[in-house]
DRENFIKOL-761248 format. One line per 10 residues: number of its first residue (from 1); their letters; for each residue x, y, z of N, C-alpha, C. Coordinates in steps of 0.1 Angstrom, whole numbers. Layout:
N
NUM> a> X:Y:Z:X:Y:Z:X:Y:Z | ...
# end
This chain:
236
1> xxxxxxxxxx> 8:-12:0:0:0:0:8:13:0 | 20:12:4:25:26:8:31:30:-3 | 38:23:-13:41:28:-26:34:28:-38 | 23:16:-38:14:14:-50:2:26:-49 | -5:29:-35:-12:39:-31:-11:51:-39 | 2:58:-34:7:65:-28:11:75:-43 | 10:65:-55:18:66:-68:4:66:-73 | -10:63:-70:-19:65:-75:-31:74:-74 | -25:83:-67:-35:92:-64:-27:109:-61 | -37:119:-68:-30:133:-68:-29:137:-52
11> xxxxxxxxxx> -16:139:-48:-17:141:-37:-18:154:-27 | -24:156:-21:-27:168:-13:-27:166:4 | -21:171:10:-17:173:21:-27:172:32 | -26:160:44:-36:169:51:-28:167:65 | -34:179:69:-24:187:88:-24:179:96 | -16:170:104:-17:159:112:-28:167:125 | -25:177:128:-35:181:138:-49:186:136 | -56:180:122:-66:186:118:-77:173:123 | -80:173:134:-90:157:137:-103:163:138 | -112:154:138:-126:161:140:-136:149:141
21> xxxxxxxxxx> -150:148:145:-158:139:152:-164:132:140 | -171:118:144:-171:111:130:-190:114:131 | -194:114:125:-210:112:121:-215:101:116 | -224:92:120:-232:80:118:-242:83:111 | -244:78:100:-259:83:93:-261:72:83 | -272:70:76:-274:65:61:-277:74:54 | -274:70:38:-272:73:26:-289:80:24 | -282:98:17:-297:101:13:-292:105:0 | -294:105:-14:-290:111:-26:-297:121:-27 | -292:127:-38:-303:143:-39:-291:149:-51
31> xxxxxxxxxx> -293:154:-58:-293:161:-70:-280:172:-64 | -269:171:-67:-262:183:-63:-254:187:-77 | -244:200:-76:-234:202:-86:-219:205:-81 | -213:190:-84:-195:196:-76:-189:194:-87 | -174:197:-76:-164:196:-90:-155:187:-82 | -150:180:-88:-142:172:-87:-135:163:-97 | -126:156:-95:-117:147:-113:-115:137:-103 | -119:126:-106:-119:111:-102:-106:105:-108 | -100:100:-96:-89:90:-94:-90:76:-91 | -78:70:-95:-80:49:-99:-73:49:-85
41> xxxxxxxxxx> -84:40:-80:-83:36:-66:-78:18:-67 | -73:12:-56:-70:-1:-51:-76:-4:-41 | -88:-14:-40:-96:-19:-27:-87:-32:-20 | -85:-28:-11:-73:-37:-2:-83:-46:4 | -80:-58:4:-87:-71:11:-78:-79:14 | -81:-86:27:-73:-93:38:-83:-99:42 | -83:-115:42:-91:-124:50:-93:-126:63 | -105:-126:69:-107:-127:86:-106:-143:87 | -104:-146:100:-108:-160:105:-119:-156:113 | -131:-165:110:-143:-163:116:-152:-155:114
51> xxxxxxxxxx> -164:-157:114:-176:-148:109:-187:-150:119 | -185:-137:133:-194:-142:141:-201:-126:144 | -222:-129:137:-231:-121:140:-230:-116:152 | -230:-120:163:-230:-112:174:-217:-107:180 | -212:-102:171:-199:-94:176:-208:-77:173 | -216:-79:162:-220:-61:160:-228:-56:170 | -236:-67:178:-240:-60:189:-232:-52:200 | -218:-55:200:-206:-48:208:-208:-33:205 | -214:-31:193:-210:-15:189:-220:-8:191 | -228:-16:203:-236:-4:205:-235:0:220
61> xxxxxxxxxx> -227:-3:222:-222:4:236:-201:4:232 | -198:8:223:-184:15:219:-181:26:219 | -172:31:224:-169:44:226:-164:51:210 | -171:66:210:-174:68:194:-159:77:195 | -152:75:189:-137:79:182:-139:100:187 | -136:104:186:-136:121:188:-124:128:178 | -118:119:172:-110:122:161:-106:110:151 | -99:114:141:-98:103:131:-81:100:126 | -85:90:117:-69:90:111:-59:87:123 | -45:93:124:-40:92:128:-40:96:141
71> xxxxxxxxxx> -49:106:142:-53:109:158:-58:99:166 | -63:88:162:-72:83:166:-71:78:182 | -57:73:182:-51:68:194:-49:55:188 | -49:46:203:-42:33:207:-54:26:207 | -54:15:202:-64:3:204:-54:-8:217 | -64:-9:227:-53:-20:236:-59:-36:238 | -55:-39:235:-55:-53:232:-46:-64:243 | -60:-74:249:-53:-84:257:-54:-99:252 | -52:-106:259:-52:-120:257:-64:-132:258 | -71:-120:270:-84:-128:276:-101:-125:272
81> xxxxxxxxxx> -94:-110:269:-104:-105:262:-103:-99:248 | -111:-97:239:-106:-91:224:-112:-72:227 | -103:-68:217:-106:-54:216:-116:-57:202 | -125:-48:202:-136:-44:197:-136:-31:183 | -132:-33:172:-132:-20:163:-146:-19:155 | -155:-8:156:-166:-8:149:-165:3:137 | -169:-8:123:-163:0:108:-175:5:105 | -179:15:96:-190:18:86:-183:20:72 | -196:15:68:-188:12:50:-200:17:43 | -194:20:28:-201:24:19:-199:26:4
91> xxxxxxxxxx> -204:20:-7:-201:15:-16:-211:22:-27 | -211:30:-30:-225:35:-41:-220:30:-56 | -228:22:-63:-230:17:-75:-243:13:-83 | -242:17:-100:-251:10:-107:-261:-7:-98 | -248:-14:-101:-257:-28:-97:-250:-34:-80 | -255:-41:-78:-251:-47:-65:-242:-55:-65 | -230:-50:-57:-217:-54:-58:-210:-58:-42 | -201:-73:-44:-205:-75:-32:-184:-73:-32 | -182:-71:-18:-167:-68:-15:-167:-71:-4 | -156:-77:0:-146:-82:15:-146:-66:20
101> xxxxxxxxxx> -150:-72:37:-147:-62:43:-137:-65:55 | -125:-60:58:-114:-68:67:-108:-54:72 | -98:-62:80:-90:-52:92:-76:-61:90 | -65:-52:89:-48:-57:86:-40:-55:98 | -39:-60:105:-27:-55:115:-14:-56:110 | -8:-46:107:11:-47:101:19:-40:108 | 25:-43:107:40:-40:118:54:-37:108 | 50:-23:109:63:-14:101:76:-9:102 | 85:-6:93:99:-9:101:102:1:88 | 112:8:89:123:18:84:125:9:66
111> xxxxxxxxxx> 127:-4:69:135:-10:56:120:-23:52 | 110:-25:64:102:-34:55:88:-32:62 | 82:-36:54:65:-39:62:63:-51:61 | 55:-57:72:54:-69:72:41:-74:81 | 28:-84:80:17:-84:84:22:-90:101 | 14:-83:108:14:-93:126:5:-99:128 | -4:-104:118:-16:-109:118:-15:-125:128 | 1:-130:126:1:-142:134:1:-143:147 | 5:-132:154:5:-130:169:-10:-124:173 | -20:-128:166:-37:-123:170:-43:-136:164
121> xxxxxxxxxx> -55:-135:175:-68:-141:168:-78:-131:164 | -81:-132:149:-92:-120:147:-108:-125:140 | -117:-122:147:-131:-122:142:-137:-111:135 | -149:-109:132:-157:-101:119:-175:-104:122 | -179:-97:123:-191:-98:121:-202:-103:109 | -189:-99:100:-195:-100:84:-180:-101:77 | -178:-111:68:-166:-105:62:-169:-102:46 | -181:-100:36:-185:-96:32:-198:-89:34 | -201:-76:24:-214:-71:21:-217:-72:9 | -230:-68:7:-235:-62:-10:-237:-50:-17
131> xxxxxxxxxx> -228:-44:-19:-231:-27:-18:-240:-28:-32 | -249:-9:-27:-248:-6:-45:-263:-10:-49 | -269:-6:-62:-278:-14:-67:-291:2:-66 | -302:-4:-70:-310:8:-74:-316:9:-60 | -313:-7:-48:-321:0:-36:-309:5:-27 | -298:8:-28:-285:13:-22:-277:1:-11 | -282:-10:-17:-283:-18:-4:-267:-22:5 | -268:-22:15:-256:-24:26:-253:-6:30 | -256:1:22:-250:16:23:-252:21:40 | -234:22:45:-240:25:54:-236:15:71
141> xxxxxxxxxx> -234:4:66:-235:-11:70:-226:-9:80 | -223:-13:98:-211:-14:105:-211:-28:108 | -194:-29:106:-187:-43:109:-178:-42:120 | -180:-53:128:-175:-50:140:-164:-62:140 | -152:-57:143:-140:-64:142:-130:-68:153 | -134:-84:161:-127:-83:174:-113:-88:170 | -104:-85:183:-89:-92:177:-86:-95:193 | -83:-103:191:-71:-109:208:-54:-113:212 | -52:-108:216:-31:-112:212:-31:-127:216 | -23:-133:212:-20:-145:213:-12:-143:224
151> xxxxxxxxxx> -10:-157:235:-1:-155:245:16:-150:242 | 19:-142:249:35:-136:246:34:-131:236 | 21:-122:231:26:-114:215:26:-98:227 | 38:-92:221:37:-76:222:39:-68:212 | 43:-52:214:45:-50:198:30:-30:202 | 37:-29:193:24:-17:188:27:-12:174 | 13:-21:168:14:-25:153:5:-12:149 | -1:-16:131:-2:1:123:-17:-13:118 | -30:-6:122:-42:-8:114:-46:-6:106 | -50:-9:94:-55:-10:85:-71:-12:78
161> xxxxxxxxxx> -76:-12:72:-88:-17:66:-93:-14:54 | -96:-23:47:-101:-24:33:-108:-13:31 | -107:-6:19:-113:8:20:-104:14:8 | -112:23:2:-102:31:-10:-98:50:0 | -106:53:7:-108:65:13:-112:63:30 | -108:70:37:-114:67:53:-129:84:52 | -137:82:55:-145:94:55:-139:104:69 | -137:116:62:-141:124:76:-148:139:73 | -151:146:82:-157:157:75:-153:170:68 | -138:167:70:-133:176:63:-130:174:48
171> xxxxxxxxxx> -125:162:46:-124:156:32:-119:141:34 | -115:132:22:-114:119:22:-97:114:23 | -99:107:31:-85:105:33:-74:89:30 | -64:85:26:-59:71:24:-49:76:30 | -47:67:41:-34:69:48:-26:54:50 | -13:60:54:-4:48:55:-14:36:68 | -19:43:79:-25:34:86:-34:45:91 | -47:38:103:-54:44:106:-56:44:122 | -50:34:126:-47:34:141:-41:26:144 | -34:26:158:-23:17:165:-28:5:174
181> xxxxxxxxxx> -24:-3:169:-28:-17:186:-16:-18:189 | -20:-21:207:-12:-22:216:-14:-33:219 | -5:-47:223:-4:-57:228:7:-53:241 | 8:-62:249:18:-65:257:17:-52:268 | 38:-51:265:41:-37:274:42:-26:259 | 38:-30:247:37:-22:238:53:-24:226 | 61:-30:237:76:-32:224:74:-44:219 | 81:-48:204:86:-32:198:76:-26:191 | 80:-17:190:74:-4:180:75:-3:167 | 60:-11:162:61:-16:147:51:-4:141
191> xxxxxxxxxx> 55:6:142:49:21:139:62:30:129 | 57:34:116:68:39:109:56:52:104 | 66:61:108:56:74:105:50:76:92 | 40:84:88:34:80:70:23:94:72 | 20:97:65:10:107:62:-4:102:56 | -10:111:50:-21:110:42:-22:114:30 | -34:114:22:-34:117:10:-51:118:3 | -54:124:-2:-70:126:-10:-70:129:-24 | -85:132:-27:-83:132:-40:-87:148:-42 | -81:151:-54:-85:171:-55:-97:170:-60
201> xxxxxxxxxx> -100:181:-57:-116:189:-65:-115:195:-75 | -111:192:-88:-110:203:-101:-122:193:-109 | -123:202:-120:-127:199:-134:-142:200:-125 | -156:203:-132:-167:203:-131:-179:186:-135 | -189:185:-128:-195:170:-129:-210:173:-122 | -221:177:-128:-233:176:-124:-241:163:-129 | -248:159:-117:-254:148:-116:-263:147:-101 | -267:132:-101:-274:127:-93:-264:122:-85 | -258:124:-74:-245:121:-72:-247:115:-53 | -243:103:-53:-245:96:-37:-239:108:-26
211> xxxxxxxxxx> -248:109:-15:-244:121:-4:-244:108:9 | -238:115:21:-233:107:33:-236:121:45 | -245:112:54:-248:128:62:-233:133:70 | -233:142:69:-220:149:79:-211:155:69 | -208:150:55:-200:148:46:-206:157:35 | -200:167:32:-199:180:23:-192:180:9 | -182:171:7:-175:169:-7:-181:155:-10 | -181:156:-28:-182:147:-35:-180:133:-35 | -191:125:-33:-190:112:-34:-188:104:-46 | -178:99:-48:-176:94:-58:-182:73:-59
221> xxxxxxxxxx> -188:70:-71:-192:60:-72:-181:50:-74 | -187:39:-74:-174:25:-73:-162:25:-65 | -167:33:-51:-155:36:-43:-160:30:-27 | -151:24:-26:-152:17:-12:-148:31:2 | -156:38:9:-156:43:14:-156:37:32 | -152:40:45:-153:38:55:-146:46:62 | -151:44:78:-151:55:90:-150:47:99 | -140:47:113:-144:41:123:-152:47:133 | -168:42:138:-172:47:143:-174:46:160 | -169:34:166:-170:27:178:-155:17:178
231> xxxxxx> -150:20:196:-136:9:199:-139:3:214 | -138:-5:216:-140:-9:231:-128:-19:231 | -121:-10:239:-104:-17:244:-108:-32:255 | -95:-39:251:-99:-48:260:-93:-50:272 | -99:-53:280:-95:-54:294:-85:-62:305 | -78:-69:291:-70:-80:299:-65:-91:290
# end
């Protein structure tokens, strides 16, 4: 991701101290006029182990994020219990399209990147949806993602999730990662600093164009969009 990304999209800057609150809503469309020039995105998928329904009920008592991206903080993660990440997704399309939805734990270093997925056990509430389609269906959808360290894993690794853009309300963002887990006493430190990136607003495009409540710039179609909305650290 960090070079293939990174090489595919116009890049524009965003202020590591610019965080702001996430908004939960479903999809209303409505007739607007923006401008923007659409860029070739890469939808990243990573297989979960397990597919268990009553993990989403967790997100309704998770603590809702107060900033995004890189602000996000620390996810802490024990052995006895799983930490809890709650995603919302969104996919707007002609026909009904279905896509993996997953979470990557990687552990970064100066000279390589490499996945820590072996020192966790990780569950999913859904590891696919159906986005898209003339009834918008899934738009909207939250997946709730537990993980547990395996005994003697430490480390504070860089999260990930399938996604072309993270929503926030300033504008859309692809970053090197989107938040940290903490196992252990937290060493080592598989955190390698990285920024962000979006897409510009030029050239003119009126249409019927998908809107997201909270969310003021241009939604672009056949784009895997998500936001974390809920985390509940675990306790042991």
């Amino acid at each position: 991701m960090r070079e293939g990304a990174i090489a595919s999209l116009l890049v524009v800057a965003i202020l590591a101290g610019a965080g702001a609150g996430y908004l939960v809503g479903n999809e209303n469309a409505h007739t607007i006029t923006s401008t923007f020039n659409a860029v070739s995105t890469t939808t990243m998928t990573v297989g979960i182990t397990g597919n268990s329904t009553g993990l989403l009920a967790w997100c309704s008592s998770a603590e809702t994020p107060s900033s995004y991206g890189l602000l996000l903080g620390a996810v802490t993660v024990g052995t006895n219990t799983p930490a809890v990440i709650c995603v919302q997704f969104y996919y707007f399309s002609s026909a009904p399209t279905t896509l993996t939805t997953s979470m990557m734990i990687q552990a970064a270093q100066a000279n390589r990147t490499f996945s820590g997925d072996a020192n966790f056990t990780k569950s999913a509430s859904a590891n696919q949806l159906v986005f898209g389609g003339p009834q918008d269906e899934d738009e909207g959808a939250v997946v709730a993602f537990a993980v547990s360290a395996k005994p003697g894993a430490s480390g504070t690794y860089e999260l990930e999730f399938s996604g072309d853009y993270m929503l926030s309300p300033g504008e859309p963002a692809k970053c090197y990662y989107y938040d940290t887990l903490v196992a252990g006493n937290g060493n080592p430190l598989y955190v390698y600093p990285g920024g962000c990136i979006t897409y510009e607003l030029t050239g003119t495009t009126t249409g019927n164009l998908p809107s997201i409540p909270g969310i003021q710039y241009p939604i672009l179609t056949n784009t895997l969009y998500f936001r974390i909305v809920g985390v509940i650290n675990s306790t042991g």
